[in-house]
Structure formats: C-alpha cells, structure tokens
C-alpha positions in Angstrom: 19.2 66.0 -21.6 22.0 65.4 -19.1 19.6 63.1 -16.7 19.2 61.1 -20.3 22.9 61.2 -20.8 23.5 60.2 -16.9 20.8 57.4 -17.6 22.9 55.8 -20.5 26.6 56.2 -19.3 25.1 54.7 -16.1 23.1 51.7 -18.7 26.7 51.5 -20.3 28.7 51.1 -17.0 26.3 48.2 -15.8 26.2 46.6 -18.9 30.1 46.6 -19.4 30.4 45.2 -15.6 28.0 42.8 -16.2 29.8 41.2 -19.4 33.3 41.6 -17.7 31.9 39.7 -14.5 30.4 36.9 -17.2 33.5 37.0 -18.5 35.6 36.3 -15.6 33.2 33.6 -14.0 33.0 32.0 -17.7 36.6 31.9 -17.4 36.8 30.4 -13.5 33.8 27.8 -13.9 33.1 26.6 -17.2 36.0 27.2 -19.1 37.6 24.5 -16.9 34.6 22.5 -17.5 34.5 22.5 -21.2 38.1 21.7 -21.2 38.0 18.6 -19.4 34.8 17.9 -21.4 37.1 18.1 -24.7 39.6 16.1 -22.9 37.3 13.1 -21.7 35.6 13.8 -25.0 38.9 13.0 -26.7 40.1 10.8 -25.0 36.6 8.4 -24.7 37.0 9.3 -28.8 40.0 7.3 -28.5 38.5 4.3 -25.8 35.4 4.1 -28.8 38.1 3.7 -31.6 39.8 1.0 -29.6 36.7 -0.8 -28.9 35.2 -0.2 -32.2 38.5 -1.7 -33.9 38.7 -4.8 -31.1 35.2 -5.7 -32.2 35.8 -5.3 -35.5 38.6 -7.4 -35.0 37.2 -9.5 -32.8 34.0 -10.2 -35.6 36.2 -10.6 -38.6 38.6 -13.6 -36.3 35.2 -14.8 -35.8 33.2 -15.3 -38.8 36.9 -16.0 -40.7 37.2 -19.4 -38.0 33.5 -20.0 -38.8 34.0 -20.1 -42.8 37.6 -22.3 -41.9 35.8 -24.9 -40.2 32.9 -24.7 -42.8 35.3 -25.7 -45.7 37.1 -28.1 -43.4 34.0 -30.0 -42.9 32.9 -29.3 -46.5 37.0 -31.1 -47.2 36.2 -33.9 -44.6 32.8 -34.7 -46.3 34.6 -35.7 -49.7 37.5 -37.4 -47.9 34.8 -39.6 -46.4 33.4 -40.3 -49.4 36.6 -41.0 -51.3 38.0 -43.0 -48.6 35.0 -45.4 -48.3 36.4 -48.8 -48.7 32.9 -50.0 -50.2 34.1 -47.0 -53.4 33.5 -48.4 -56.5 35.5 -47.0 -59.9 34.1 -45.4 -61.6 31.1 -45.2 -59.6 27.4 -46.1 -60.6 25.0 -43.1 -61.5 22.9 -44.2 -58.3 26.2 -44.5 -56.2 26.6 -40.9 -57.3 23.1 -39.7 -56.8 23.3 -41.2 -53.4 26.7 -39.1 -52.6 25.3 -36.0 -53.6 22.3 -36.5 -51.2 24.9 -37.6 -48.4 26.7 -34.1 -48.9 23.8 -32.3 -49.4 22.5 -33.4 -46.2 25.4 -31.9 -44.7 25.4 -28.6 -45.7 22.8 -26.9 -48.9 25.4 -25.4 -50.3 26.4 -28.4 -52.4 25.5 -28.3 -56.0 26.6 -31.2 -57.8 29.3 -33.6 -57.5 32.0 -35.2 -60.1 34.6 -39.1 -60.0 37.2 -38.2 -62.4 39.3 -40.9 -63.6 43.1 -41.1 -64.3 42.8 -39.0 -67.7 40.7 -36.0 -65.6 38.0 -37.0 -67.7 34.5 -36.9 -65.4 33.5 -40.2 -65.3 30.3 -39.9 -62.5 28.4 -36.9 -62.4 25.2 -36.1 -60.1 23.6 -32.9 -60.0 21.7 -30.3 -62.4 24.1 -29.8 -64.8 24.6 -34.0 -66.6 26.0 -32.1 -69.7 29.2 -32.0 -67.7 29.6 -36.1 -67.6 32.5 -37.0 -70.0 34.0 -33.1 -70.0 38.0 -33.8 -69.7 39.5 -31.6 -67.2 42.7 -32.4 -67.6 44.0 -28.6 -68.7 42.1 -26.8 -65.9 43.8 -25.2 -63.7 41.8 -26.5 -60.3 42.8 -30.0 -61.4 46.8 -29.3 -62.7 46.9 -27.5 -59.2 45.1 -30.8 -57.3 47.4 -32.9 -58.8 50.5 -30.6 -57.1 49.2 -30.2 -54.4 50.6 -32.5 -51.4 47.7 -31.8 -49.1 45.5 -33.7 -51.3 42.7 -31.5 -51.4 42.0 -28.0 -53.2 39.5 -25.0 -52.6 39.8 -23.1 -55.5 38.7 -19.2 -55.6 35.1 -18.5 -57.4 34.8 -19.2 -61.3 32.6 -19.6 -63.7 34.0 -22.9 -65.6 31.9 -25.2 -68.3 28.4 -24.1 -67.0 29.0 -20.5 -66.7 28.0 -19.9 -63.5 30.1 -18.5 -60.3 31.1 -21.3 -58.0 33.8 -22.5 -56.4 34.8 -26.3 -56.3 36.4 -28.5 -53.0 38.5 -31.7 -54.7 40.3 -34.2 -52.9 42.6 -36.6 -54.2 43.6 -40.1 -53.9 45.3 -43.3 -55.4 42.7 -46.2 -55.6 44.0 -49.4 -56.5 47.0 -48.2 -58.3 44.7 -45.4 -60.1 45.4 -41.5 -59.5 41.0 -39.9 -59.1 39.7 -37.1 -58.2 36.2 -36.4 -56.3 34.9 -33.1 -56.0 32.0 -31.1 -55.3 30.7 -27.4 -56.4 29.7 -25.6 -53.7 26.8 -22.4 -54.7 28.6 -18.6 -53.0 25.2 -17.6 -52.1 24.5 -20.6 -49.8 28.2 -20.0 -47.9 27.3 -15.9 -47.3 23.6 -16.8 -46.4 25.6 -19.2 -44.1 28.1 -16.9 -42.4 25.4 -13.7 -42.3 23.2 -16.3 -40.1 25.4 -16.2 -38.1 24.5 -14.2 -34.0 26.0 -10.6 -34.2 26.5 -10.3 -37.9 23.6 -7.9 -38.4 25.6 -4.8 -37.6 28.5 -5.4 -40.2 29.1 -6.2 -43.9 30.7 -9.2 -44.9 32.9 -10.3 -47.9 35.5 -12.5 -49.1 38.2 -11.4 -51.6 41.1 -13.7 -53.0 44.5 -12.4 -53.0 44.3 -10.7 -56.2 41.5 -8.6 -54.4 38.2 -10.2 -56.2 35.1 -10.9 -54.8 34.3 -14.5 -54.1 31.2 -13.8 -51.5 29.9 -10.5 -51.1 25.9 -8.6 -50.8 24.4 -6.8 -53.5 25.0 -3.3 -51.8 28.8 -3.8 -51.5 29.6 -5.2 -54.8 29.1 -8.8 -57.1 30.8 -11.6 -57.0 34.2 -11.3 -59.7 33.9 -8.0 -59.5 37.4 -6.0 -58.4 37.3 -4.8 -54.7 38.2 -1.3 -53.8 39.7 -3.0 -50.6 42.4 -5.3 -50.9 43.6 -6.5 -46.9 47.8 -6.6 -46.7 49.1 -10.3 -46.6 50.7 -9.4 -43.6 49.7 -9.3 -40.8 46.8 -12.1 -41.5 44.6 -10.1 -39.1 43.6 -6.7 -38.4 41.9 -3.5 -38.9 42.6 -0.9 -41.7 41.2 2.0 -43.5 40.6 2.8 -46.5 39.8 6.3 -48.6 37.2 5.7 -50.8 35.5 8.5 -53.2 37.1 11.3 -50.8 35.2 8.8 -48.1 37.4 6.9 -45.0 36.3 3.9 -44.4 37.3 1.2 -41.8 37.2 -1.8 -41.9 38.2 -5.6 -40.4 40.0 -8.3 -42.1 41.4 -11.6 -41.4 43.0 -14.2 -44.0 41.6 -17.9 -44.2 43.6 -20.9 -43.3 41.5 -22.9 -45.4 42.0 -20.7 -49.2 44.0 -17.9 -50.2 40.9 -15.8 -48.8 40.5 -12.7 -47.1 37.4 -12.2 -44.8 36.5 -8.3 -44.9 34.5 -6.5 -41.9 32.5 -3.3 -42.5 30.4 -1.8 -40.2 26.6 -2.0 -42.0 24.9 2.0 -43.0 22.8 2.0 -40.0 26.2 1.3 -37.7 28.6 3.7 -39.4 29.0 5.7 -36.1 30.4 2.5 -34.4 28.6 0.3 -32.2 29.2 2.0 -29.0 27.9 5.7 -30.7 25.1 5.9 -28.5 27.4 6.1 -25.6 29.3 8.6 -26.8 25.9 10.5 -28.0 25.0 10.7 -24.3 28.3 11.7 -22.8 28.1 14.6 -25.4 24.1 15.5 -24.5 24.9 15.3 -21.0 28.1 17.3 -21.1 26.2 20.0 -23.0 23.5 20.1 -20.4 25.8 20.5 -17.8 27.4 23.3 -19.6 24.5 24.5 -20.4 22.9 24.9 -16.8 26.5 26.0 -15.1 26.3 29.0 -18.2 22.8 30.1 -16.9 24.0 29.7 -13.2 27.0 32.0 -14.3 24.4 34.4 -15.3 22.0 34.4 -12.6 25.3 35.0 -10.3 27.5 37.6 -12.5 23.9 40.0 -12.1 23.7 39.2 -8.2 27.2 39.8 -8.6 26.8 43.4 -10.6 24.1 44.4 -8.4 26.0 43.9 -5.0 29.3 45.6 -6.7 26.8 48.6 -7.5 25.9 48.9 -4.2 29.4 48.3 -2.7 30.3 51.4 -4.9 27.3 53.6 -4.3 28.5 52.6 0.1 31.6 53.5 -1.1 30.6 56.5 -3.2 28.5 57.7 0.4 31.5 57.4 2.9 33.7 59.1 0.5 31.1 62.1 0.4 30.6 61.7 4.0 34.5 61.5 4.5 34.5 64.7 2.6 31.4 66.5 4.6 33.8 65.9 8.0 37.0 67.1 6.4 34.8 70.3 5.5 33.4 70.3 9.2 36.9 70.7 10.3 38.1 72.9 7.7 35.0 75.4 8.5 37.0 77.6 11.2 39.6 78.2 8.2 37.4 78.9 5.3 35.2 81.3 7.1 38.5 83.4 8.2 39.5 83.1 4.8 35.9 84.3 3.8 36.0 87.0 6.6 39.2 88.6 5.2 38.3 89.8 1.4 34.2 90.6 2.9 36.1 93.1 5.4 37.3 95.0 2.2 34.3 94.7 0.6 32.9 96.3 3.4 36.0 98.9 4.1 35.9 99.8 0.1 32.1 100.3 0.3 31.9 102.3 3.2 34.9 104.5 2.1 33.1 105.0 -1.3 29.8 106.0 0.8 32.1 108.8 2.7 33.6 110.2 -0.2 30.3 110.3 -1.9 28.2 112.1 1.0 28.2 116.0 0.6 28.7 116.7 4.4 32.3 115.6 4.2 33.1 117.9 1.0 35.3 115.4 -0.4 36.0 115.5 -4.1 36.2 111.9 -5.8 37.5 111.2 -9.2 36.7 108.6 -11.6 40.1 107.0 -11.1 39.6 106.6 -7.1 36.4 105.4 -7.7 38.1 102.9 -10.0 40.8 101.6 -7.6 38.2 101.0 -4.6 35.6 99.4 -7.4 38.8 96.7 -8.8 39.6 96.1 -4.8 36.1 95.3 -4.2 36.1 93.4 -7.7 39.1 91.3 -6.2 37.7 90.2 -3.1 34.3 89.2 -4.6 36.0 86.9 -7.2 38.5 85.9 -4.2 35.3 84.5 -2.1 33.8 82.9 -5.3 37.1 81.1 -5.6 37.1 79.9 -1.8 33.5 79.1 -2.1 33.9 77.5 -5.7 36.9 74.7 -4.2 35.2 74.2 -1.3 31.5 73.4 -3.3 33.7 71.6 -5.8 35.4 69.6 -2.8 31.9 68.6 -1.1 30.3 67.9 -4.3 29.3 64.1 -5.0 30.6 63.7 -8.7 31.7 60.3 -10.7 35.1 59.4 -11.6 37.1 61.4 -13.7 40.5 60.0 -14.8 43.2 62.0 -16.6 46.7 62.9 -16.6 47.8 65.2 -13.7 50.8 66.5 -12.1 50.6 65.2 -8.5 52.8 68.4 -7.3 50.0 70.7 -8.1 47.5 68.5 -6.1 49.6 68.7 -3.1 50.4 72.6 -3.3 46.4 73.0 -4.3 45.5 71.1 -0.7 48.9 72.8 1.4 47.9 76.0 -0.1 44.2 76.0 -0.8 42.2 74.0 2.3 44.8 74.3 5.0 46.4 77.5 4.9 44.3 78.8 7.3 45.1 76.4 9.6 48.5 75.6 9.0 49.3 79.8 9.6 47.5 79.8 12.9 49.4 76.5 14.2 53.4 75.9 15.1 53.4 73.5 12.0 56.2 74.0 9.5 55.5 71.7 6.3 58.7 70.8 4.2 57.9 70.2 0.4 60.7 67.7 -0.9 59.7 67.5 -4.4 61.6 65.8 -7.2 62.1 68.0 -10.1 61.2 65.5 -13.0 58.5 63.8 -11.7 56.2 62.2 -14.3 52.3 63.0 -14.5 49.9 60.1 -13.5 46.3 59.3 -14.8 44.2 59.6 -11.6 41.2 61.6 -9.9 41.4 65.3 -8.8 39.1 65.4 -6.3 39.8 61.5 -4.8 43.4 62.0 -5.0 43.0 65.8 -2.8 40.6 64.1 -0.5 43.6 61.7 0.1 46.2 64.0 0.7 44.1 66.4 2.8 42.2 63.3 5.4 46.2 62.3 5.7 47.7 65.8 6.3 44.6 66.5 8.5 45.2 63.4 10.5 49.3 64.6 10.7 48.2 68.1 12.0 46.3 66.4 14.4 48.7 64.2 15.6 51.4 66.9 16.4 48.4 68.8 18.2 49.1 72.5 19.3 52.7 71.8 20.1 54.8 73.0 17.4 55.9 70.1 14.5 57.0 69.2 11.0 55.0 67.8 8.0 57.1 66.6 5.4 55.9 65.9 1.5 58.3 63.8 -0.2 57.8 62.5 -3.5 60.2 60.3 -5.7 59.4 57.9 -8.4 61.3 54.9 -10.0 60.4 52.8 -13.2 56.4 51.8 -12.6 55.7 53.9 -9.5 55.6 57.7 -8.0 55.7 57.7 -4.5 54.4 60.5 -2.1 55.5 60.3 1.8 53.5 62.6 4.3 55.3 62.3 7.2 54.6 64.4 11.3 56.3 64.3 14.2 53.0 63.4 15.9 52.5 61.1 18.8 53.0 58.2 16.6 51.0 55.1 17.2 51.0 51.5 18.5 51.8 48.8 16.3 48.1 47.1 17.6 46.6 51.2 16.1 48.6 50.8 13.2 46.4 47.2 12.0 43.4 49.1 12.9 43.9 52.4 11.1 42.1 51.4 7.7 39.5 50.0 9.7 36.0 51.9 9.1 35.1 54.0 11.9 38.1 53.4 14.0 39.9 56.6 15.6 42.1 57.2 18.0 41.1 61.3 18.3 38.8 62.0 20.9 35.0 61.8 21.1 33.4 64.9 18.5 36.8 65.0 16.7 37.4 62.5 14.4 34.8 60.3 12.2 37.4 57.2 11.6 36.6 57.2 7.8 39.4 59.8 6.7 41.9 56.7 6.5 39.3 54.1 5.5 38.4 56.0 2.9 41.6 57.2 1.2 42.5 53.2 1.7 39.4 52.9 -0.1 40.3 55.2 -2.7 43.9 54.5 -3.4 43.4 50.7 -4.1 40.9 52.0 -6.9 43.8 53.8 -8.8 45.9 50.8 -8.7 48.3 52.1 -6.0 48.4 50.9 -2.2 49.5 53.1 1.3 52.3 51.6 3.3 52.5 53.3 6.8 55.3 53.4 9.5 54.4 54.7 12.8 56.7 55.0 16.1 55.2 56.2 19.5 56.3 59.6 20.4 58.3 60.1 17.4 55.3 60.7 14.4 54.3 58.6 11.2 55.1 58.5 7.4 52.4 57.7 5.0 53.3 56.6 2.0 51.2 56.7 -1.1 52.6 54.2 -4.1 50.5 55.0 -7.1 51.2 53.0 -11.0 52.8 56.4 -13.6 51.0 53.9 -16.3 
C-alpha cells in the first residue's frame, strides 16, 4: 500500500510540474503570440473596414457618374431633337415616329415620346401608348415644374401618370417661333438598372436609386419594388459616403452618392454572397494561418515542457543523490563521535550486567533485593533507549526521504545539531561555540533534516577551519520584517577571495586529500535556494569566516 501511495504522490508531483511548466512556457511563447495575433487581427479588422468602405465608396461615385452621364445624354438627345431647325409644329405622326426611332437608337430605355403645344396639350405622340395624344398636361406637376425651371429641362422622379405604369419622364423646353413647347420622352426603370448592373464590377453589390423622400425609383426584386418606402434614406449632406444602417436588429452598411443629374440618391450594398466584404478571404487566411501557427508553437510547448519535466526530475533525483551522499560523508566524519557516544551507555550495560551476575552467583554470598535489582535493571533500561536514540538520529540523518515542509523553530534545529551530532567532537576539541539567540524569533516553514544537514556541513567546515588549535564558533540569529537570519561564524584560517567564488562549486575543497568531499557547501547552497532563502559569506585570511543563512519567515 505505501509503494501505491508513493506511486501516486510521485504521478501527482509530475503531473503538477508538467502543467506548471506548460503554463509558464504558454505564458513566455504563445501568449505573446496570440496577443500580437489579436493586435494585427484588429488592426488588419480596421485596414479591411477602410478598404471595404473606399470601395464601397469608390463603386457608389462610380455607377452614380455613370447614371449622371446616362441622363445627360438621354437630356442631350431631346435637346437635339428640339433644336433641329428643320422642327416642324406640331410635328407630323411620321416626324414623330421617326424621333422615337432616333432616341431609341440611342439608348432602349426609351418608351415613347410626346410635342406639347402652348396649352400642355400633347399634340404628337409616338410610342405604345396613342391613347395619350390630345391628354392636357397642363396641371401635372412635371410640366408646372418644366415651365419653372430655368435649366430648361426636367428629370422627374418615377410615377405612374395616365397609363399607370412606373416611369420617369426627361422634358426639355423651348420657345419656337414665339410659342412656349415642350418635348419629352418616357424612359422604362428596368432598362436604366439593367443598364447600370451591366456595368464591370457591379456583380458583387446591390444597387438602387431613392429620391429624397426616400422612395425607390430603381431597385432588384430582392431589395425592394420600385415606389416602395426604403428602409435606407442617404443624409443630404455630405453628397457622398458610406453609412450604416440597423435593420431588423441586423447592421448593415452601405454606400451612397447623390446625382447631379435628379434629386437621386445612388445606394451601394454589398450582394449576399459578399456580405463579409470583398477582401474576406484575406482576412480568412490571416486567421487560418495564425491559428496554425498557434497551433504548432502549443504542441512544440508540449513536446518541450515534458523534456523539460523529465530533465528537472532528474536534476532533482542528482540533487536528491549528492544531498544523501553529502550526508553519508558528514556521517563518515561524525563516526569517531557517535561510536564514543555508543561506547559510553554499552559500558553500563555491560557494568550493570556483570554486577547483577556477581550478586547473583552463590560463591560470593551476597544477598540481592528486588529493589537493587530494580535500580541496575532501569540503568541498563536507560542506556539501551540512550543508544536507540543515538542510533535512531543518526539512521534518521542518513536516511534518503522526500521533502517535508512545516513550521519549525530554527533554535531547536541548531541546539539538536550543537548538541546531538557534534558534542562528541566539540568536548574533545579547544572549540568554545557561543549561541546568540534572539528571544522572539519567529518559526519558519522549512525541512528538518535539509535545514540540520545545513547547519551541521557549515559548523563541520568551521571546526575544521580552526583545526586543533583552540577557537570560537558563534550562532547568531536575528530576524527583521521578511527574513530570519542565522550567522555561523569561526576563527578559522579564513579564505582567499579567489576560494570564496569557488566554495559552492561541486567538488571543490580546500581540506586535504581523504578529508573533505567538496559537496558539504554545494549542497547546503543547493538546499537553501530550495526554501527561498540564499547564504551570503564573508571570509578574511587568518582571521575565520561568517556564514550567513537568510531564509523567508513566510
């Protein structure tokens, strides 16, 4: 059960380093990434509008100059007519038929053709509709506007008049031997949108034509029929530009311009299959590119978080292994010690038990009562549980166990190394060790056993240091806001300032060949970095070294 319970804390540990290193190389790589992606995304969001709007622009100016020059010519066809000197009034029924061809040939869009005389009665009529000949249009509105008009001419806006049908009429004016008359011509709305959808690049937008009041004079069968009320009605001002429009909880944009020709307004759509815009595509593969991108860099992230995981693993199980070794050559050292300290309650073992074999043997006569034979039994008692205690640290100190972190009160830690691993060899040395302890010192979340593997490689390397002369180790320990610091300071040899860059170095020692490892420092560099602390050192030749240990109270 507890290699299954090892098995899963061990799963959970790699699976928790694994997401964190995800995490953090998500947050390096392709967070960066996908914000300049949004950015470029944005901003190219803003490039397409612009462009979309310019050609929208650009289509509506277009088509609006095309229709202009259309009725211009359509204007300038009349006026040729009118103003032919060879104009007879009223004019024949042939004379008439033979106009209507003439303008006709021109443009299809022509449907008939009417010669009014001074009254506004139509005197010459060609086209389908002959019932109109002799209909006085005197009160309509097309002709009282004509006849105010100083330009001469009239467009009017899309109506269905006498013959009940929706056209729009072109008039032009003129005084003919002392005689105000009127020609004019119908034009057919059909024949002007088939015209202006002809036209190249007009197959990716809608077009129609509104009058001021915002009704449809040309317009397709999808967007709406001709008279009918438009839901978009272009401002006056400016005469072109693009807008939008809500429609049914729908935005839509669109492209206007106003006619120079008539009080018209030329509206833009983009057509159902171009909704998007006409650059979409573009922006369709920026996105699918950008997604790809993202989408390889996220498995690359992958692939290198678990080479990442798995050479962290193995950095800690090194790191796991020199620790342990570390802690086999502290023992090594620390052997002379514990087996005098082992020697010492095994002598009265052995005293107790042989004194309890004289007193028991008959030759000697002696009487023994139950309360003697208790007080050797309890010494004996103490000295067994003594050794188990000695053996217990020490097993507990060599033993290769994981992390443990909890609160702990870094005084006891010290006097458990002073007093536990060292007194031995502290007693039989000249080395008087000064504890300068303050009183309310916080406890710290930290390791037993990395923390005591600390203190002891550093006090070992102090004793050292001084060597069999006779010395001072010093414990200090203070604390301020974040931090508790302990200083272990000898009055050692000291060392160089080129020893001193070197000291954390694995392997290196200055101790001589057989009596030093060079991990002890390494190690407990190793070790104090994990907890979130860091060990500041100041050395002078011939005069010792401090090591300080800064460790976080949170």
């Amino acid at each position: 059960m507890d290699n299954k319970n090892t098995i899963i804390i061990a799963e959970k540990k790699h699976q928790e380093l694994l997401k964190r290193t995800i995490i953090r190389l998500f947050l390096t790589y392709l967070a960066p990434f996908i914000l300049l992606t949004i950015y470029f995304h944005i901003q190219s969001g803003k490039l397409l509008k612009e462009s979309r709007q310019t050609h929208l622009k650009s289509i509506a100016e277009q088509q609006a100059n095309t229709l202009d020059l259309f009725l211009r010519e359509r204007v300038v066809n009349l006026s040729n007519l009118i103003d032919n000197p060879k104009l007879e009034v009223p004019p024949s029924p042939d004379i008439m038929r033979e106009y209507l061809n003439d303008l006709m040939r021109n443009s299809n869009a022509f449907v008939d053709i009417g010669f009014f005389d001074p009254s506004g009665v139509q005197v010459g009529y060609a086209g389908p509709f002959p019932s109109l000949e002799r209909r006085d249009y005197s009160s309509e509105t097309w002709y009282v506007n004509l006849h105010k008009n100083p330009d001469n001419f009239i467009i009017t806006d899309i109506y269905l008049g006498f013959r009940k049908q929706p056209h729009f009429t072109i008039g032009v004016s003129r005084i003919i031997e002392g005689q105000y008359v009127v020609l004019r011509a119908t034009l057919d709305p059909k024949k002007i949108y088939e015209y202006i959808t002809s036209r190249e690049g007009t197959s990716e937008v809608s077009t129609s034509i509104v009058n001021k009041e915002g009704y449809y004079q040309v317009v397709t069968q999808h967007v709406g029929t001709l008279l009918e009320e438009s839901s978009i009605i272009p401002p006056s001002i400016p005469r072109l530009g693009v807008e939008q429009v809500k429609i049914n909880q729908t935005q839509y944009e669109y492209g206007y311009s106003w006619l120079r020709m008539a009080d018209w307004a030329l509206i833009i759509q983009w057509a159902d299959s171009e909704r998007s815009g006409l650059f979409a595509g573009t922006d369709l593969t920026f996105t699918l590119v950008s997604f790809g991108i993202m989408l390889v860099i996220l498995l690359i992230i992958i692939s290198r978080a678990k080479q990442m995981v798995h050479m962290k693993e193995e950095s800690i199980q090194t790191k796991s292994q020199l620790e342990h070794a570390a802690r086999l050559a502290s023992v090594g050292e620390l052997a002379a010690g514990v087996a005098h300290e082992i020697n010492n309650p095994l002598a009265v073992i052995s005293e107790a038990s042989g004194l309890m074999k004289d007193m028991m043997d008959p030759r000697f006569g002696m009487e023994i009562t139950n309360d003697e034979l208790r007080e050797h039994l309890d010494e004996i008692h103490d000295a067994v549980f003594r050794c188990r205690d000695i053996t217990r640290k020490l097993l507990g100190f060599v033993r290769q166990t994981d992390i443990i972190l909890s609160h702990h009160d870094v005084h006891k830690l010290i006097n458990d190394v002073l007093d536990g691993f060292l007194t031995r060899q502290l007693a039989s040395s000249n080395i008087e060790i000064i504890r300068n302890f303050e009183t309310d010192l916080p406890q710290i979340v930290t390791d037993t056993l990395q923390l005591e593997q600390v203190f002891l490689n550093i006090t070992n390397n102090g004793i050292d240091a001084i060597g069999d002369k006779s010395g001072k180790i010093t414990v200090t320990t203070t604390r301020d806001d974040n931090n508790v610091y302990i200083a272990i300071s000898d009055t050692g040899k000291g060392m160089s300032r080129e020893n001193i860059n070197k000291i954390f170095d694995p392997f290196f020692t200055t101790k001589e060949v057989g009596k030093g490892t060079g991990l002890g420092l390494s190690v407990s560099y190793g070790i104090i970095k994990s907890l979130g602390g860091e060990i500041l050192v100041d050395s002078k030749l011939k005069k010792g070294s401090t090591f300080t240990i800064v460790l976080p109270i949170k």
